[in-house]
N, C-alpha and C positions, 0 to 999 in steps of 0.2 A: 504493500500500500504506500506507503511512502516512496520507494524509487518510483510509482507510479504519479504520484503528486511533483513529485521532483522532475520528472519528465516536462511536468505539466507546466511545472515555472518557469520550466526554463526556454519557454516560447516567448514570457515577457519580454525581453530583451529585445525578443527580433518582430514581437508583433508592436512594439514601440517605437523601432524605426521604419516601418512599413505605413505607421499612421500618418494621415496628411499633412500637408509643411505647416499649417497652422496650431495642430497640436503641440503645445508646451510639456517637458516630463510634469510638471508639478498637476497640471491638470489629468494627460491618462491618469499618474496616478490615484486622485481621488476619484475620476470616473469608477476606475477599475474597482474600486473600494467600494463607491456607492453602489456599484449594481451588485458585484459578489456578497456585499453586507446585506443589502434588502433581499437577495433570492435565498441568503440562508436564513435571514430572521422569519422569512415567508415557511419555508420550509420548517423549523424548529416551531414557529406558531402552530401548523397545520396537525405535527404532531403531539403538540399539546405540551413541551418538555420545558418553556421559559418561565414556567411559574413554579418556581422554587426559588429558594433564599441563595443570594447573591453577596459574597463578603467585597465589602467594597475596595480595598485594599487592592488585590488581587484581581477587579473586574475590571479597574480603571485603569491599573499597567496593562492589561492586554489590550485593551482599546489603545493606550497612550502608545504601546510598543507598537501597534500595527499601522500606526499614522506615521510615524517616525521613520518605521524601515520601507513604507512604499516611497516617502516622499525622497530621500534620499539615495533609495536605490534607482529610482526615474531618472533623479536630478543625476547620480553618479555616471549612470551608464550612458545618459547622452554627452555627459563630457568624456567620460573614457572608453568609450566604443559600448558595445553590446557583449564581446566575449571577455578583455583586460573587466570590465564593469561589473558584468555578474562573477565573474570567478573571484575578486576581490572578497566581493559583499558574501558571498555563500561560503568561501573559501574559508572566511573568517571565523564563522559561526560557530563551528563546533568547538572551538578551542574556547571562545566564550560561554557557550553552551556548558561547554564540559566542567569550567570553573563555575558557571552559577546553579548548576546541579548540582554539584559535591557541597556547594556552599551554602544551597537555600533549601534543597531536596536531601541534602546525605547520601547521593548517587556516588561509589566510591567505584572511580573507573577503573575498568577490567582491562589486565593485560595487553586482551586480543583487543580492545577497543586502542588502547595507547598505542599497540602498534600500528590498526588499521588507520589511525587517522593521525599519524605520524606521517605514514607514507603517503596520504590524499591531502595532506598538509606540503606536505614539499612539492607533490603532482601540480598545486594548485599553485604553488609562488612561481615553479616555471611555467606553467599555463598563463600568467600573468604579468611575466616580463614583458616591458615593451615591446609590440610589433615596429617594423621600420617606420618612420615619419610620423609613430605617436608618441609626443611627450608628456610623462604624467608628470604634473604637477603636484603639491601636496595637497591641496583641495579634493582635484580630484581622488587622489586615494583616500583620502579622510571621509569623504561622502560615503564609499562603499561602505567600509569599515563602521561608519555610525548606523548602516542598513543590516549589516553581520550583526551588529551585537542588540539593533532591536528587532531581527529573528530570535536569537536566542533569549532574548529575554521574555520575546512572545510564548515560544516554547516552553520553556521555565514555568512561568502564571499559569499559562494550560495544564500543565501538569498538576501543578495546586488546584485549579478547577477541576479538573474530571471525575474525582472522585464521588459517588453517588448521586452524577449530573451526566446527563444524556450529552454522546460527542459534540452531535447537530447544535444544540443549543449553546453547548459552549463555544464552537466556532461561531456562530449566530451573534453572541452576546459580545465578542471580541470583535467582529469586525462590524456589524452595527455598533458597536460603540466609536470604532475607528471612522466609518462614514460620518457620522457625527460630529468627530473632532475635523474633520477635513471640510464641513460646511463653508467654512471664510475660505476657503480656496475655492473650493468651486463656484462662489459667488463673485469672486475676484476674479476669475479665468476666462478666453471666449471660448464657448464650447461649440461655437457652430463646426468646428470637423466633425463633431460626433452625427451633423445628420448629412454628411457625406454618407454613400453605399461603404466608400473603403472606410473611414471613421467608423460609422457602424457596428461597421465584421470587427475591427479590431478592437471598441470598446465591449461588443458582447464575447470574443472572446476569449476577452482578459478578466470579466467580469463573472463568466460561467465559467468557463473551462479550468481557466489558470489560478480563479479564486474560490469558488463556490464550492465542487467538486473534489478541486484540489487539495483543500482544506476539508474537507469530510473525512478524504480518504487518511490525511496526518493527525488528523483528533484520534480517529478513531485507532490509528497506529500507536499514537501516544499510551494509552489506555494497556498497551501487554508490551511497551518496548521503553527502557531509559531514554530522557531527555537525550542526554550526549549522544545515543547511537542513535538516535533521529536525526540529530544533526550533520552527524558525519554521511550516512545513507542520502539525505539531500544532497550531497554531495554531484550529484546523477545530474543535479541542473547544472553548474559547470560546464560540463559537458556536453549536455544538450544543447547549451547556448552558444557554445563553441561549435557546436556541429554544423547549428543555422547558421551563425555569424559567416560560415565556411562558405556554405553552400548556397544560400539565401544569399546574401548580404558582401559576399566578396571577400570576407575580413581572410587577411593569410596565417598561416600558422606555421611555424619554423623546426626546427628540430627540436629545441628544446621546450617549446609548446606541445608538441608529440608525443614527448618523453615522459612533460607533466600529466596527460591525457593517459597518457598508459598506467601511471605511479598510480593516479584516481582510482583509475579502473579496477587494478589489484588491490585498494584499502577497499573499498565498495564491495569486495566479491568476495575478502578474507570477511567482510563483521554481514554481510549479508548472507555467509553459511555456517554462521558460528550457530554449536549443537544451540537448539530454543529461540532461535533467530526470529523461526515463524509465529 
């Protein structure tokens, strides 16, 4: 479920630069937020799972972390391409991940997870080296990097939610709360790309696919797998985003982009067959 979710992110990147010259990142992002937040609070309403008690502490970082990491990761990746952008932002996560589990959860990570994402750790800093004639600045990497650690931070709160709360509604409460907090953006923004035919496809498919669904599928992963090994398993978008950047989008990839690509590949495949994985 999660490499399937992670699959799924990692379209963001490239249906971001696909969307019309007038879409702004700050705007897909909150698009992207309004519509994946309303179709899961629609869906957790339908099933009846939002009317439970709510600690507020914990309801408001995930809202608070899920505005944070879209807005950033939007903003990051149209300044540092789509593949250097999300490898950063994802790349990061788990390592953050991994520290705010042991530190807010007592997830006391497991060998196989330290090595698995040791190795999806270095995959992803040369997957991330500059391409030719891109120069990152500190900004740009900073952006990603504040997008990595309000993933994980999002993941983290979730984890404090799920218990004796249906997945639906806790993804629902997190990113309706997130559309919410992104209100002064979108009323700030021009959204006419979005009733473009191409604005459209790419705000519904960033809004169902890459967020609604996507996030079904990692609650409900969250629920039988530690924070850290979700995160390092995300891992998958990296790579997907790279695949499109490639093939999509033109972006080139060098040997030692390749090399990092491979390193991924085997941390992902060493914690995604570890014995109780499924």
């Amino acid at each position: 479920m999660v490499l399937s979710a992670a699959v799924m992110w990692g379209t963001t990147g490239t249906a971001r630069a696909l969307a019309p010259a007038g879409a702004s990142p700050l705007s897909v992002g909150a698009v992207r937020i309004a519509i994946g937040g309303g179709l899961l609070v629609a869906i957790a309403a339908a099933r009846g799972t939002l009317r439970t008690r709510w600690p507020i502490g914990p309801t408001v970082g995930a809202a608070a972390a899920v505005a944070v990491y879209q807005l950033a990761f939007f903003e990051g990746v149209a300044r540092a391409g789509v593949a250097p952008g999300t490898i950063v932002a994802i790349g990061s996560a788990p390592v953050f991940a991994g520290v705010l589990a042991w530190l807010v959860l007592g997830e006391r990570p497991s060998t196989r997870w330290i090595v698995a994402t040791a190795l999806a750790v270095v995959g992803v800093a040369l997957l991330s080296l500059p391409r030719p004639g891109v120069a990152l600045e500190p900004l740009t990497l900073a952006l990603p990097l504040v997008s990595g650690l309000g993933y994980a931070v999002y993941a983290t709160v979730t984890k404090l939610l799920l218990p004796g709360r249906d997945n639906v509604a806790v993804a629902a409460v997190a990113f309706g709360g997130g559309a919410l907090l992104l209100i002064p953006v979108l009323a700030l923004s021009d959204l006419h790309w979005v009733l473009l035919p191409a604005g459209a496809i790419v705000a519904l498919e960033l809004g169902v696919v890459a967020t609604a669904l996507a996030y079904i599928l990692f609650t409900r992963a969250l629920t039988r797998l530690p924070v850290s090994w979700g995160a390092t398993l995300s891992l998958a978008e990296p790579l997907t985003a790279s695949l499109l950047g490639v093939i999509v989008l033109g972006e080139a990839l060098g040997v030692a982009q390749l090399a990092g690509a491979a390193l991924v590949a085997v941390g992902l495949v060493s914690l995604a067959t570890a014995p109780g994985a499924s």
